[in-house]
DRENPA-3360 file (N, C-alpha, C; in nm, 2 decimals, always signed):
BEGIN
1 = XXXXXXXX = +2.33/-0.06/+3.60/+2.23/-0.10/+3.50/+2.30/-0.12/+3.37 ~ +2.30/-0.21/+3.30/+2.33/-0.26/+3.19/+2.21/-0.22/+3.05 ~ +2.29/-0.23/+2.93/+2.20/-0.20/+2.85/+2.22/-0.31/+2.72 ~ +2.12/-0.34/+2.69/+2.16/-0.45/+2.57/+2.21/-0.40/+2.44 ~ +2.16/-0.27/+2.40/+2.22/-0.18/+2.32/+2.25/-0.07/+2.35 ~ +2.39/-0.04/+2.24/+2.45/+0.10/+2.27/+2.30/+0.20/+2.26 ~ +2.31/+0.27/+2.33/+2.23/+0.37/+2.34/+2.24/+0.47/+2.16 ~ +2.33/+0.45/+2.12/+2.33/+0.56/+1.94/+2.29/+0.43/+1.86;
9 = XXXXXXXX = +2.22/+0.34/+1.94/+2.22/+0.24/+1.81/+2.07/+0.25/+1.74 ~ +1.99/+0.34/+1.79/+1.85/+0.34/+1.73/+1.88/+0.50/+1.77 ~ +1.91/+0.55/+1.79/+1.93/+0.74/+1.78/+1.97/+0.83/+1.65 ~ +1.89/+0.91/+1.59/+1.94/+0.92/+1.47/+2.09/+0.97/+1.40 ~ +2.15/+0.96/+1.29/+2.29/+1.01/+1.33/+2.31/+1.15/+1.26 ~ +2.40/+1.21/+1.35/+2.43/+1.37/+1.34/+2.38/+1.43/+1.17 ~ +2.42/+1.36/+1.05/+2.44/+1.36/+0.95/+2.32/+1.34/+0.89 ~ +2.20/+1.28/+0.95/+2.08/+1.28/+0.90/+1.99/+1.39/+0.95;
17 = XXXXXXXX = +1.93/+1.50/+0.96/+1.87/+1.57/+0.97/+1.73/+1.56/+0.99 ~ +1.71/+1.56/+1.10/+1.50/+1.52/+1.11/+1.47/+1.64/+1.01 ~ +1.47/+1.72/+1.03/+1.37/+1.83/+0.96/+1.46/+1.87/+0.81 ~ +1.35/+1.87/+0.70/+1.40/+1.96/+0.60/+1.50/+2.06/+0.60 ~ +1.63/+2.04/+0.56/+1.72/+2.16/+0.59/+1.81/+2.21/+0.44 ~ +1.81/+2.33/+0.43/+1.87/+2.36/+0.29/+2.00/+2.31/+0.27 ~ +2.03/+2.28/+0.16/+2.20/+2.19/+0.12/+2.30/+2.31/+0.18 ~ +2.41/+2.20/+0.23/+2.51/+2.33/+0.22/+2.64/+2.27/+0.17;
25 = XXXXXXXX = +2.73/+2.37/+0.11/+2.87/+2.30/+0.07/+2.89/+2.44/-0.07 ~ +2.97/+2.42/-0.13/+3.06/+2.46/-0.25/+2.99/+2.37/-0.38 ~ +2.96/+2.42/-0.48/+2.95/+2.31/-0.61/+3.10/+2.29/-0.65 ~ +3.09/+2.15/-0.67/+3.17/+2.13/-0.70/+3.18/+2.07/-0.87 ~ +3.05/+2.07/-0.92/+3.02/+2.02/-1.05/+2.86/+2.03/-1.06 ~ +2.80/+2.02/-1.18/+2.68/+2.03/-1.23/+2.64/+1.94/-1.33 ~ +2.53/+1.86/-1.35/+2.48/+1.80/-1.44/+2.42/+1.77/-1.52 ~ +2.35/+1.74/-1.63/+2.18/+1.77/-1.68/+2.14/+1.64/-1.61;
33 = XXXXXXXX = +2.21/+1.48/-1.58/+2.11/+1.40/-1.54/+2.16/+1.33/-1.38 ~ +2.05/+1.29/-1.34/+2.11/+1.18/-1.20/+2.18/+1.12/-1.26 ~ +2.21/+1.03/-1.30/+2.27/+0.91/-1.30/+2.39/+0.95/-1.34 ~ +2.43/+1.11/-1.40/+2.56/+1.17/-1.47/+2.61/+1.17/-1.32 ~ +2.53/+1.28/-1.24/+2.58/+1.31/-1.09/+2.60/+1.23/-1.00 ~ +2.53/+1.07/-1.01/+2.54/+0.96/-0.89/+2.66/+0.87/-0.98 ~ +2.68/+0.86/-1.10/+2.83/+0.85/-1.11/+3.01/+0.95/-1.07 ~ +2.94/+1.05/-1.10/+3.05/+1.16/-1.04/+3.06/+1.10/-0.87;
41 = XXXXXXXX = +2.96/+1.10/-0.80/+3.00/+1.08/-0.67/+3.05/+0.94/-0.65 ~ +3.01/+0.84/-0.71/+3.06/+0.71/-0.70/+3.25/+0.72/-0.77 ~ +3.28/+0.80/-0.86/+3.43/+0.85/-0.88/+3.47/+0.84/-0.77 ~ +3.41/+0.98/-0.69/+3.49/+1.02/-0.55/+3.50/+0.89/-0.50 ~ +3.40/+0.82/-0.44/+3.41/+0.74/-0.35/+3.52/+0.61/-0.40 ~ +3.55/+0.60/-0.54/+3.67/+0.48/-0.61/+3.79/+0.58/-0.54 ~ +3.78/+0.68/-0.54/+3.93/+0.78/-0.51/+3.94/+0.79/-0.35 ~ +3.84/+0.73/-0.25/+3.87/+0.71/-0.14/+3.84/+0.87/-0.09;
49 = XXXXXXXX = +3.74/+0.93/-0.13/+3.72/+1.12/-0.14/+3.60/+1.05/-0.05 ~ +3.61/+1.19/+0.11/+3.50/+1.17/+0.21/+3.37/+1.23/+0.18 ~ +3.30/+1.06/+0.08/+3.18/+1.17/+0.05/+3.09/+1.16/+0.13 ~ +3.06/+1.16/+0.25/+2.98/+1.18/+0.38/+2.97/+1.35/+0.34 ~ +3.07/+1.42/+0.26/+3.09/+1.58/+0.28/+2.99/+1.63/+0.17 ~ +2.95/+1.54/+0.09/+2.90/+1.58/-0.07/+2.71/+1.56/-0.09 ~ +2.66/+1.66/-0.10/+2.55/+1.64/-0.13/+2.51/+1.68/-0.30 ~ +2.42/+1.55/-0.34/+2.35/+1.58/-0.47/+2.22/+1.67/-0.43;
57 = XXXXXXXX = +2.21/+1.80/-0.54/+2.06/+1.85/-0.53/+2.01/+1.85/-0.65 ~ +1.90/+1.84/-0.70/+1.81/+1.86/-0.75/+1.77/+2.01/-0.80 ~ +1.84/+2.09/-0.87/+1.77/+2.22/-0.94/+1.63/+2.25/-1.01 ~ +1.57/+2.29/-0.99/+1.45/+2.35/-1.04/+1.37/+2.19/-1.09 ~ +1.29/+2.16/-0.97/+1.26/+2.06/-0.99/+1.12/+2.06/-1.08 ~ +1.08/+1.93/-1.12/+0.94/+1.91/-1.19/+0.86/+1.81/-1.22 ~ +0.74/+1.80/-1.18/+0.68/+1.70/-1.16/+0.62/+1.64/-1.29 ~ +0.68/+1.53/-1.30/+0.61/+1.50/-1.50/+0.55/+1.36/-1.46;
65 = XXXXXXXX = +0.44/+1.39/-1.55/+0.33/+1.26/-1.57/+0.30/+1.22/-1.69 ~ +0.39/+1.10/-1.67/+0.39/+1.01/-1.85/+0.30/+0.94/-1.82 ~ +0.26/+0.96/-1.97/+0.04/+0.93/-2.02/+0.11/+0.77/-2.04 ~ +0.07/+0.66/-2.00/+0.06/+0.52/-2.04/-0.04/+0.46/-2.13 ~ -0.15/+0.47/-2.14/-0.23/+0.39/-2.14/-0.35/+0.47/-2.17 ~ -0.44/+0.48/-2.23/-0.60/+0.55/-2.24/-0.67/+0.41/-2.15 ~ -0.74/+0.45/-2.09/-0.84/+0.41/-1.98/-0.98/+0.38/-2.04 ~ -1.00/+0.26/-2.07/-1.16/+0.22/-2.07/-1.23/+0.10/-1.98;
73 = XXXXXXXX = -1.34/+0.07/-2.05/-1.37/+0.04/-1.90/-1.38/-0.14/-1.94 ~ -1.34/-0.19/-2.02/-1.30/-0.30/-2.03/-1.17/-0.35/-1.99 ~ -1.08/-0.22/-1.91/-0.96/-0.26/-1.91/-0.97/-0.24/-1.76 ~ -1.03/-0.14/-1.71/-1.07/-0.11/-1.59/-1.12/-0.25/-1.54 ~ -1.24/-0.33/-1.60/-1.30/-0.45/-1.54/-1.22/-0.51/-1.56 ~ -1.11/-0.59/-1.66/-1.01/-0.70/-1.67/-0.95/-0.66/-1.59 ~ -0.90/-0.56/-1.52/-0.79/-0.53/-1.43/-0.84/-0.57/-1.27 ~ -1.01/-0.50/-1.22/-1.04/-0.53/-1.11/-1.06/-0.69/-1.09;
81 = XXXXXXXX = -1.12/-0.77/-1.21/-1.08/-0.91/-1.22/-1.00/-0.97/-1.21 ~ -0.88/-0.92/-1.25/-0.75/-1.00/-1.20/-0.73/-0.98/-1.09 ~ -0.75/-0.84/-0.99/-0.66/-0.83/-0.88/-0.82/-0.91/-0.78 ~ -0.88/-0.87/-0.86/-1.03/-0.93/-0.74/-0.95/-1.14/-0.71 ~ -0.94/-1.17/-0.86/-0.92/-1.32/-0.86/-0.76/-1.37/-0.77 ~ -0.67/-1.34/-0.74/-0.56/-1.30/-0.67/-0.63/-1.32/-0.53 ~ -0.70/-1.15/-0.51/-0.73/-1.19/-0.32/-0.84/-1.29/-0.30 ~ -0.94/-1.35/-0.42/-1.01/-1.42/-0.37/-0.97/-1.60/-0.38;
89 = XXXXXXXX = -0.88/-1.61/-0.46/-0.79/-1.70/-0.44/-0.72/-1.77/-0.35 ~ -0.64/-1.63/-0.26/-0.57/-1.62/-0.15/-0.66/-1.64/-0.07 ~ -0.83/-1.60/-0.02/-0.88/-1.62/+0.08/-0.93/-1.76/+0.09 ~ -0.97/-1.83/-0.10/-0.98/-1.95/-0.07/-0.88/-2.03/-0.05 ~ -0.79/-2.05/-0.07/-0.71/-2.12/-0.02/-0.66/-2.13/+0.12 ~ -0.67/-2.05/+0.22/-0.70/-2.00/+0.35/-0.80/-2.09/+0.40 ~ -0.95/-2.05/+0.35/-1.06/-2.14/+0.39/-0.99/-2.28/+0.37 ~ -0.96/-2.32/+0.28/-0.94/-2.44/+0.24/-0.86/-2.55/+0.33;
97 = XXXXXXXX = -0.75/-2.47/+0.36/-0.64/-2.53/+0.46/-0.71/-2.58/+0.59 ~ -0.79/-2.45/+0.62/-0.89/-2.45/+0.76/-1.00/-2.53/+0.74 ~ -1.08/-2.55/+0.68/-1.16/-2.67/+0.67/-1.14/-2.83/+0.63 ~ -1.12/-2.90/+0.72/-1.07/-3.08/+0.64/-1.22/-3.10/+0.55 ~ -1.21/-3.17/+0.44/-1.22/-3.24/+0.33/-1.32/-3.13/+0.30 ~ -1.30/-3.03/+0.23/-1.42/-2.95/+0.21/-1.38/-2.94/+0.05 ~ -1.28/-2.99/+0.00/-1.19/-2.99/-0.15/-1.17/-2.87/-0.18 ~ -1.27/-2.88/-0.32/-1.17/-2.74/-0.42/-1.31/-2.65/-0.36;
105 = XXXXXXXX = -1.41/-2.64/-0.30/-1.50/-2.55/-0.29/-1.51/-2.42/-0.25 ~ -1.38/-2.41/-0.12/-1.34/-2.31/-0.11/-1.33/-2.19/-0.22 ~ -1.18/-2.27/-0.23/-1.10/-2.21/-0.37/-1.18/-2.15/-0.43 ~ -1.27/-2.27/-0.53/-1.35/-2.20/-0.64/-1.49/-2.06/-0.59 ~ -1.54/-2.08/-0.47/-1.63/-1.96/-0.41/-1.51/-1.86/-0.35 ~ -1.41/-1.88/-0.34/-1.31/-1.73/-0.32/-1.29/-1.66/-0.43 ~ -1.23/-1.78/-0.55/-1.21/-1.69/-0.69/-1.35/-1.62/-0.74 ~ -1.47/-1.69/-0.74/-1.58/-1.67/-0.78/-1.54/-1.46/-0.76;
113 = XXXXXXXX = -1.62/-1.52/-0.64/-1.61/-1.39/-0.52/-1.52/-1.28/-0.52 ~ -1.42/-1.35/-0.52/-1.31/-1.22/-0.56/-1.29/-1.15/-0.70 ~ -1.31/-1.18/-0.78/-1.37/-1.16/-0.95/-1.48/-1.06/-0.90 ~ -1.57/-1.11/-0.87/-1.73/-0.99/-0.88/-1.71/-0.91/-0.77 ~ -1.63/-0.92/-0.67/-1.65/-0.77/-0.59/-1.52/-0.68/-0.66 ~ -1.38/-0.76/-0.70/-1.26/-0.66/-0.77/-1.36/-0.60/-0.84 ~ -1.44/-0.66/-1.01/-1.48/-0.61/-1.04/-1.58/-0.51/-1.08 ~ -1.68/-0.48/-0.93/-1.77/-0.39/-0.87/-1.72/-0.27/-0.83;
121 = XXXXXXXX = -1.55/-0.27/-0.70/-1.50/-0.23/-0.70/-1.44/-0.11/-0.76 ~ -1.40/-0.17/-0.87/-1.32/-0.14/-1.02/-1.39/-0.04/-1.07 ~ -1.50/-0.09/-1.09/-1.61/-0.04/-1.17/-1.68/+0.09/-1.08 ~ -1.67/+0.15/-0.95/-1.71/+0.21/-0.89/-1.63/+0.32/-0.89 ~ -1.51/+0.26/-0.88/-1.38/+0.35/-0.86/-1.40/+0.51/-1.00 ~ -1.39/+0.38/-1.10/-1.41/+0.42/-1.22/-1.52/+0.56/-1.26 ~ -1.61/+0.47/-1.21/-1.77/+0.56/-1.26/-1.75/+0.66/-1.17 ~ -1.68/+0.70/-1.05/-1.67/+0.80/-0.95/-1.60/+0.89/-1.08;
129 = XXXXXXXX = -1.53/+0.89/-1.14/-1.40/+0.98/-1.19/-1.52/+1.04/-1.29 ~ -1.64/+1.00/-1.39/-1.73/+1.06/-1.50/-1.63/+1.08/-1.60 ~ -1.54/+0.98/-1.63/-1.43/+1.05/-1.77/-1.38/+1.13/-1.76 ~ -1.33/+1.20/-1.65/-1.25/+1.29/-1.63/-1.10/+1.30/-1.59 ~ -1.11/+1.14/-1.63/-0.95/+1.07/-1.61/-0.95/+0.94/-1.71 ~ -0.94/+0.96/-1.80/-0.95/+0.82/-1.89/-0.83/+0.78/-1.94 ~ -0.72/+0.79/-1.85/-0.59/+0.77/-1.87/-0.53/+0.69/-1.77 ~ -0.39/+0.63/-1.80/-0.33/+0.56/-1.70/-0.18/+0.64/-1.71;
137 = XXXXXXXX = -0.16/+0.71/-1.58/-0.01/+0.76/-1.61/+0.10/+0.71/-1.50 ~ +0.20/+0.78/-1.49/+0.35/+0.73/-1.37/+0.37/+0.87/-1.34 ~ +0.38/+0.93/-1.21/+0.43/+1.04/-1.18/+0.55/+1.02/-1.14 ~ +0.68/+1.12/-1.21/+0.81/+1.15/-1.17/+0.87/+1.25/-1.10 ~ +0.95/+1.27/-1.01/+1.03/+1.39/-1.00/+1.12/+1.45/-1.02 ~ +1.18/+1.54/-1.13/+1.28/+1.51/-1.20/+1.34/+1.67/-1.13 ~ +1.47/+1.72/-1.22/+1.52/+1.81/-1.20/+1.58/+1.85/-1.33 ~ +1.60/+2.01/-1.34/+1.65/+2.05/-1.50/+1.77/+2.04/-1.48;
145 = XXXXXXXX = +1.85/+2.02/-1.34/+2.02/+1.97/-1.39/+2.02/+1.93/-1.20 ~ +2.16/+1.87/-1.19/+2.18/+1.81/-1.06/+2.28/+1.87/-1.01 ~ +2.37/+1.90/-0.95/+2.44/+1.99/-0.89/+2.53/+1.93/-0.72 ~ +2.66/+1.92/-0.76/+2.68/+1.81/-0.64/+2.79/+1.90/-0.56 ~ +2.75/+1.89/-0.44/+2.79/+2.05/-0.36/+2.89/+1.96/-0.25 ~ +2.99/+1.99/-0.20/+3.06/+1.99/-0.11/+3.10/+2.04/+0.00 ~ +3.14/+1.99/+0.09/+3.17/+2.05/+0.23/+3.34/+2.19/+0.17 ~ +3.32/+2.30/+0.23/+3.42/+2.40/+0.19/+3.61/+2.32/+0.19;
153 = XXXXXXXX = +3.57/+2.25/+0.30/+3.70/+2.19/+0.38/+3.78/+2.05/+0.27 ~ +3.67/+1.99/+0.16/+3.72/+1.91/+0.01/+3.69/+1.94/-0.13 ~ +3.62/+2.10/-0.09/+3.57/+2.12/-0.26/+3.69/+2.11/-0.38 ~ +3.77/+2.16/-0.31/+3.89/+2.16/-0.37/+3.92/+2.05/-0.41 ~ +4.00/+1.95/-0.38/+4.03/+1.81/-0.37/+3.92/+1.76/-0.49 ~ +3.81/+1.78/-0.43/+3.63/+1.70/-0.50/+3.67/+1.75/-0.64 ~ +3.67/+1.86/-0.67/+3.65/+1.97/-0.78/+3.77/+1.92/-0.94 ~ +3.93/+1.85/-0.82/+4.00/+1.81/-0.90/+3.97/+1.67/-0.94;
161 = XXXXXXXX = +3.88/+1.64/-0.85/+3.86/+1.44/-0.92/+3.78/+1.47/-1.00 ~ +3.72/+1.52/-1.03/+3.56/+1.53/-1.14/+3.59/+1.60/-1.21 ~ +3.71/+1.67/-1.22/+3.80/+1.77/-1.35/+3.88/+1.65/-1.44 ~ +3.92/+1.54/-1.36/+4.04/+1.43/-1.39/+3.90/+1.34/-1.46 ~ +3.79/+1.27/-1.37/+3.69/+1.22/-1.44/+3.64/+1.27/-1.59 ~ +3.57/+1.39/-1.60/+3.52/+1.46/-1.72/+3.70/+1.48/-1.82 ~ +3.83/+1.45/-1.80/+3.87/+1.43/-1.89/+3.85/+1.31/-1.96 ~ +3.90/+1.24/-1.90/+3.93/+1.10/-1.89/+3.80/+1.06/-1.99;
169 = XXXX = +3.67/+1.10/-1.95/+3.58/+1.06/-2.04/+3.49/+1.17/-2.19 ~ +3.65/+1.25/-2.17/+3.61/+1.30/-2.33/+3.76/+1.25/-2.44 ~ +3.85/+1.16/-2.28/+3.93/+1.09/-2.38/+4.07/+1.16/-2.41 ~ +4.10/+1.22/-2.33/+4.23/+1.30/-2.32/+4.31/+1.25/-2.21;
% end
C-alpha cells in the first residue's frame, strides 16, 4: 500500500502541544514589552541560537479595553447603513448577473434593501444594550513584563547573546 503523503505530514509536531501546558526552560532575560522580547529572540536566531529551545511568556497578564469612540445612535444607523449597503449591493449585483436585461434594478432594490434591514438590524442590536454600552472599544491582552525562558541545555549560550545584545544597545 502506497501513501500519497508522508504520514507526519498532517500529524501534529512533537513541539506543538495539543493541550495547554506550563512553559518550561531557564530565563534567560526579562522585558517590560513584546516587541523588546520578540526582538531578543530574533538576535538569537541572527546568531544561528536553536530557538525551537526558547519560549516567550507573558507575566501577569491583563485584559485592557481602550474606550474608542462614545456610541450614539446616529453612528450606530450610519454604520448599520453602510455595512447593510455593501451586502445589499453584493446581493444585487448577483441578481443582476443572473437575470439577462433586467439592468440596474437589481442593484438598486439590493442597495435599497440592504440599507433598511443593516439599519433595523443596527438599530435592534443597539436598543437591546438600554445605554448600557454607549461606547466603542478594542480589547487587548497584554502582560506587565515578558520573560524569555530557555531549554537548561542553551540557557547559557542564550543568556550570553542577550548580555552581548543589551550591550551593544546601551552602546558599549
Amino acid at each position: 500500500m502506497t501513501h500519497a503523503f508522508p504520514r507526519t505530514a498532517f500529524s501534529p509536531t512533537p513541539q506543538a502541544p495539543q493541550l495547554p501546558t506550563m512553559p518550561t526552560g531557564w530565563p534567560i532575560a526579562s522585558y517590560d514589552s513584546y516587541a523588546e522580547a520578540q526582538r531578543a529572540v530574533d538576535h538569537l536566531a541572527d546568531k544561528d541560537f536553536p530557538v525551537q529551545d526558547v519560549t516567550i511568556v507573558g507575566v501577569d497578564p491583563l485584559l485592557v479595553e481602550r474606550v474608542s469612540a462614545r456610541l450614539t445612535w446616529g453612528k450606530v444607523l450610519l454604520s448599520g447603513a453602510m455595512s447593510g449597503a455593501w451586502f445589499g449591493l453584493f446581493v444585487g449585483l448577483l441578481l443582476s448577473f443572473f437575470t439577462p436585461g433586467a439592468g440596474l434594478a437589481p442593484i438598486l432594490i439590493g442597495l435599497v434593501s440592504g440599507v433598511a434591514f443593516g439599519m433595523a438590524f443596527s438599530a435592534a442590536g443597539y436598543a437591546a444594550t438600554r445605554g448600557r454600552r454607549d461606547f466603542v472599544s478594542h480589547s487587548q491582552l497584554v502582560a506587565s513584563r515578558y520573560d524569555v525562558l530557555c531549554q537548561p541545555r542553551n540557557a547559557e549560550s542564550g543568556r550570553d547573546l542577550l548580555a552581548q545584545l543589551a550591550m551593544s544597545a546601551r552602546g558599549f
